[in-house]
C-alpha positions in Angstrom: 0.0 0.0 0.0 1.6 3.5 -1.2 1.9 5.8 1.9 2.1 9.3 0.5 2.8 10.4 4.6 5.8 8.7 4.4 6.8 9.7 1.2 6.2 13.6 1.8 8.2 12.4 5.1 11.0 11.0 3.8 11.2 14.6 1.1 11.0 16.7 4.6 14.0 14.8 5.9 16.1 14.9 3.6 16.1 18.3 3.4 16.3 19.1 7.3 19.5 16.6 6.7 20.7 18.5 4.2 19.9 22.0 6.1 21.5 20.6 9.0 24.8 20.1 7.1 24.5 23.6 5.5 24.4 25.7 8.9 27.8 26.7 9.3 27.9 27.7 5.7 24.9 30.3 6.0 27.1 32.0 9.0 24.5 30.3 11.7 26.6 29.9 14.6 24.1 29.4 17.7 25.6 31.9 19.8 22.3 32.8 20.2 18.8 31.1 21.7 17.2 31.1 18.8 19.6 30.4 16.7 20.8 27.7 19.0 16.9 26.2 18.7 17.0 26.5 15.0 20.4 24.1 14.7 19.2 21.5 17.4 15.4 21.2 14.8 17.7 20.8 11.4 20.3 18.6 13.5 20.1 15.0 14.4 18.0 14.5 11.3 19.2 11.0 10.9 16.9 9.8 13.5 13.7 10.3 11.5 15.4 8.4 8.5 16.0 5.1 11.6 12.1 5.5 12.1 11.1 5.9 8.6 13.4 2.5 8.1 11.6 0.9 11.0 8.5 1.7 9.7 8.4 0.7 6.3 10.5 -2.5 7.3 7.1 -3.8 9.2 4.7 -2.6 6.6 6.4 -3.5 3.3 9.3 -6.7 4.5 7.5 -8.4 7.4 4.6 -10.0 5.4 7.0 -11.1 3.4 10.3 -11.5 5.1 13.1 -13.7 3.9 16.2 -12.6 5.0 18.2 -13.5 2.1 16.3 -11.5 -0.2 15.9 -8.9 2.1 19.9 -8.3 2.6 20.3 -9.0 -1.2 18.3 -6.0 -1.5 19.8 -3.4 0.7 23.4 -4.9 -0.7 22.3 -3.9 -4.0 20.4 -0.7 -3.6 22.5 0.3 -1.1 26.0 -0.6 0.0 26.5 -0.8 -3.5 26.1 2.5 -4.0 27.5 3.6 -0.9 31.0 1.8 -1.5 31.1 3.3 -5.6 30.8 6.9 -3.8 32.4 6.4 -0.9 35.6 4.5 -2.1 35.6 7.0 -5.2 35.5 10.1 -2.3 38.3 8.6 -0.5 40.4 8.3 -3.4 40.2 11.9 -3.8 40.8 13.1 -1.1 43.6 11.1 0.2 45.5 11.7 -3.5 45.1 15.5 -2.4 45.9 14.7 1.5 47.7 11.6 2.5 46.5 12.9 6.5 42.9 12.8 5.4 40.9 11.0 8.2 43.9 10.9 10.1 42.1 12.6 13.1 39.4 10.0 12.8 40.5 7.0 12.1 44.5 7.3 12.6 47.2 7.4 10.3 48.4 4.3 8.0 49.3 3.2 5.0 47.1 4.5 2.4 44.8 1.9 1.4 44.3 0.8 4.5 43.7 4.3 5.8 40.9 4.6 2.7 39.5 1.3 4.1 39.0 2.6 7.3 37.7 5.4 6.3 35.3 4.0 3.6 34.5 1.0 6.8 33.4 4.2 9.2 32.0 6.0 6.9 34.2 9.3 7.7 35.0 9.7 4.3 32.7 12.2 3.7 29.6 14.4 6.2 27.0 11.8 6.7 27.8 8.5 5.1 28.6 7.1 8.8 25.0 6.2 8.3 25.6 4.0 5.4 27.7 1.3 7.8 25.2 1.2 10.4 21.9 1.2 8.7 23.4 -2.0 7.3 24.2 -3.6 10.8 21.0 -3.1 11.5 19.3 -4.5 8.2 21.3 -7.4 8.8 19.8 -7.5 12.4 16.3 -7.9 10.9 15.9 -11.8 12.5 15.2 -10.2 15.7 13.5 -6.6 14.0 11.2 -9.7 12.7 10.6 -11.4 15.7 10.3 -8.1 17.6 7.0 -7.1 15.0 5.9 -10.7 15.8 5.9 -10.5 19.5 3.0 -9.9 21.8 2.5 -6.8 22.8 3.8 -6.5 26.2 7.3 -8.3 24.9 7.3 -5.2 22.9 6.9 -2.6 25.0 10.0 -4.5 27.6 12.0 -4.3 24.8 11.6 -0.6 23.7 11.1 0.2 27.5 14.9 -1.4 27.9 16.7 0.1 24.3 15.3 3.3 25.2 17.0 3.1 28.0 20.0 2.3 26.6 20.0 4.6 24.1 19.2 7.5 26.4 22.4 6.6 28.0 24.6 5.5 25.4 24.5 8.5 23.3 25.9 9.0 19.7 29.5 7.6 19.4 32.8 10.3 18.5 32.8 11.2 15.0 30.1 8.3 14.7 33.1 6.1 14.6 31.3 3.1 16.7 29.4 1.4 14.8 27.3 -0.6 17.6 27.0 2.1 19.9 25.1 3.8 17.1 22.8 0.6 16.9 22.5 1.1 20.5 21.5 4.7 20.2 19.3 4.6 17.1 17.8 0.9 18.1 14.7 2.2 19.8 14.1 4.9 16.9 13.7 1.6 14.7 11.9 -0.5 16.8 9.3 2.8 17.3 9.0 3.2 14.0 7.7 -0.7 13.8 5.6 -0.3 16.4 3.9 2.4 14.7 3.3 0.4 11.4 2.3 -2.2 13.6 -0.1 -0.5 15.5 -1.0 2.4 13.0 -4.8 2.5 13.4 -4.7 2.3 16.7 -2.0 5.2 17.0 -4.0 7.3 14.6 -7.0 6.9 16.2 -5.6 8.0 19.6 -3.8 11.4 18.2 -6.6 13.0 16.0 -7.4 15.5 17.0 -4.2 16.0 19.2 -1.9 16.7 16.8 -1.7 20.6 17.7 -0.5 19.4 21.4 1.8 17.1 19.5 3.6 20.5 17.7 3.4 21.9 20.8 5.3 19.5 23.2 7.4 18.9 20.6 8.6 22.8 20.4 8.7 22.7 24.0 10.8 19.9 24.1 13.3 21.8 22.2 13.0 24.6 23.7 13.9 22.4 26.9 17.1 21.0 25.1 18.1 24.4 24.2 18.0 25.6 27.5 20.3 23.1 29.1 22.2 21.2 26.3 24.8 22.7 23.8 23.2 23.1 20.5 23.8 20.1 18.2 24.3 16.6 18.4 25.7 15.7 22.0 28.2 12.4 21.5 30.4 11.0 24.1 32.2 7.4 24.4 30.0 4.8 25.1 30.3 3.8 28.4 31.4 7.3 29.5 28.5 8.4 32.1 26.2 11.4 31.1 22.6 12.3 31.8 20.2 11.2 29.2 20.6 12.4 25.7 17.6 14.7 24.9 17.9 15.1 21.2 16.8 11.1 21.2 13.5 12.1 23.1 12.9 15.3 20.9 13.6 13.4 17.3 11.2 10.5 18.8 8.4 13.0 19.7 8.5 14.9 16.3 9.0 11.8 14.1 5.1 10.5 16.0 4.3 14.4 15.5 5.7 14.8 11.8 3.8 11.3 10.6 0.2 12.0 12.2 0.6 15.4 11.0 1.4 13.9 7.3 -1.5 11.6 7.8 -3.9 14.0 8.6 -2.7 15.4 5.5 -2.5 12.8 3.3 -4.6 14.3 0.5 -2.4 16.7 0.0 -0.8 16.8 -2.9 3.0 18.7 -4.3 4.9 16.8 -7.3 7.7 18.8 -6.4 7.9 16.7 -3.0 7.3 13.3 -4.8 10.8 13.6 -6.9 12.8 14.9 -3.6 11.5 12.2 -2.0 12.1 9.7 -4.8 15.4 10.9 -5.0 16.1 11.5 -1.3 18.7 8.6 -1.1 20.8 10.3 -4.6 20.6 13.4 -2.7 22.1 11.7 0.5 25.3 10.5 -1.2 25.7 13.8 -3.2 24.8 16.4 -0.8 28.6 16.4 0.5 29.5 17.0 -2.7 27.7 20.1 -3.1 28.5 21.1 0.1 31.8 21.1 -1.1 31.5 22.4 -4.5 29.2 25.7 -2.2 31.9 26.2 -0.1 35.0 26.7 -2.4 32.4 28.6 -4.3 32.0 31.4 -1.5 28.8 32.4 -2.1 26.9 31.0 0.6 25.6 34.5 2.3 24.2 36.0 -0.5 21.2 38.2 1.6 22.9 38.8 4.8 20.3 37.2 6.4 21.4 33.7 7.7 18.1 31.8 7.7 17.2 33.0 4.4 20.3 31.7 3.0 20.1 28.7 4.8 17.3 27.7 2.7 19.0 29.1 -0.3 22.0 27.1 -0.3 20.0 23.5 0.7 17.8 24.6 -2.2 20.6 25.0 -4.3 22.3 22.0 -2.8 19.6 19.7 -3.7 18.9 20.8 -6.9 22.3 20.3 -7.9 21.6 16.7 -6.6 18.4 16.1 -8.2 20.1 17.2 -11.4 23.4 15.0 -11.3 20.9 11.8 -10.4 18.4 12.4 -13.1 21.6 12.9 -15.5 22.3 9.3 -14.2 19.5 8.0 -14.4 19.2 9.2 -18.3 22.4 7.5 -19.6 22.3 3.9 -17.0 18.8 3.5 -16.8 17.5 0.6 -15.0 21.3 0.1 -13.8 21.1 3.6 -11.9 19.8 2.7 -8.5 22.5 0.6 -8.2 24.9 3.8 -8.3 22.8 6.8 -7.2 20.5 4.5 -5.2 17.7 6.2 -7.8 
């Protein structure tokens, strides 16, 4: 069953990723509160990619689920991808710099230092997610079983990963692969539940979804007002109080999806192709970043949230452009390199 919620989800995330890579660029430094609140909405945006993962995993895999087709499937439309970009990135950068990713993953020999780097994912802003969304696909036995369960064995189990989670944080320079299952497992497991349970769940917020918006503001007003702005990440077992910016991209993912469903006659083409290119616009959204920053002309108004949105609109553009350019001359054979 198409889901046009999730798919005008999935467009909204992608952009918030890409605006949350884009900040610094725009001469947004969160020296101030509201500035500071802006960063810490367009930040973290990951997590609502875990729960859209989680989500569709239980509505379109779990009726269906064989894990071998299942892995072959996120091998081909993307690792495969990942590791052309990715292997390509650190080529080129490590021909340019030999220290490249030394800070991250240490200095060595340069092929092994491009494995490593191309392993973790630091070869480039936001392809750390690349490594760990496949742990977790091939951890879909138990992402099976968990859909499967009765009800009260799943709400133990999210009970006892939030928890951990909470706790665990996001790993330094997202160079841990497991603690990053541990931090983004009960985003996942949510995201199940709410395919699972999605009438239920719908039924119980209509007609809420304004307090949703608002506790979901407030919560980040909350973070702002005690946390620094951004992503907080420690070592794993290093002891912290719980990570709010897990509690906040929970709340608005729920918020964000009854909002979409409420909406879900709503039609905008425009959203239909970011979001069926959101995964081309992952893997080349670096590169524009790049490509804007030797460029220089970032701050064209002056005024930073306006050319926030100018340069993300620019950014994915570029990337809708260079994937549909892909697409034209491979065809069928694209998704396997642009994931579209």
């Amino acid at each position: 069953m198409h889901l046009s919620s999730i798919v005008y989800f999935r467009a909204i995330v992608i952009l918030l990723i890409v605006a949350g890579h884009s900040y610094d660029l725009a001469g947004i430094t969160g020296q101030s509160y509201a500035s500071a609140y802006a960063i810490n909405i367009v930040t973290g945006g990951t997590a609502f990619f875990v729960f859209i993962s989680g989500y569709m995993f239980n509505h379109v895999f779990v009726k269906r689920y064989a894990y071998g087709k299942f892995m072959r499937g996120k091998v081909n439309n993307v690792l495969t991808p990942y590791l052309i970009f990715a292997s390509l990135a650190a080529v080129w950068f490590l021909t340019r710099d030999p220290d490249y990713g030394a800070w991250a993953v240490g200095k060595s020999h340069p092929l092994w230092q491009g494995a490593k780097l191309v392993a973790t994912g630091n070869v480039m802003v936001a392809y750390w997610f690349v490594p760990f969304i496949i742990v977790m696909f091939a951890l879909s036995p138990l992402h099976y079983l968990f859909a499967k369960a009765p009800g009260r064995v799943q709400a133990a189990v999210v009970a006892v990963t939030l928890v951990l989670g909470l706790l665990a944080y996001r790993p330094v320079a997202n160079l841990n692969v497991i603690q990053s299952v541990v931090y983004y497992t009960p985003v996942y497991l949510i995201g199940i539940l709410t395919s699972v349970y999605r009438e239920p769940f719908l039924n119980w917020v209509r007609g809420k979804e304004p307090l949703l918006i608002v506790a979901s503001l407030a919560l980040v007003a909350v973070q702002t007002a005690v946390t620094v702005p951004g992503n907080a990440v420690k070592p794993m077992f290093e002891l912290a109080p719980p990570d709010i910016m897990l509690i906040q991209k929970l709340l608005i993912s729920l918020t964000l999806f009854a909002v979409l469903e409420r909406w879900s006659d709503w039609s905008s083409p425009l959203l239909v192709r970011v979001s069926d290119m959101s995964f081309s616009i992952f893997f080349l959204h670096p590169i524009g970043l790049l490509i804007l920053g030797a460029l220089g002309h970032t701050r064209v108004t002056g005024l930073p949230w306006v050319d926030l949105w100018l340069v993300t609109a620019v950014n994915v553009a570029f990337c809708m452009a260079i994937a549909g350019g892909i697409k034209l001359v491979l065809a069928g054979n694209s998704r396997r390199v642009v994931g579209y």
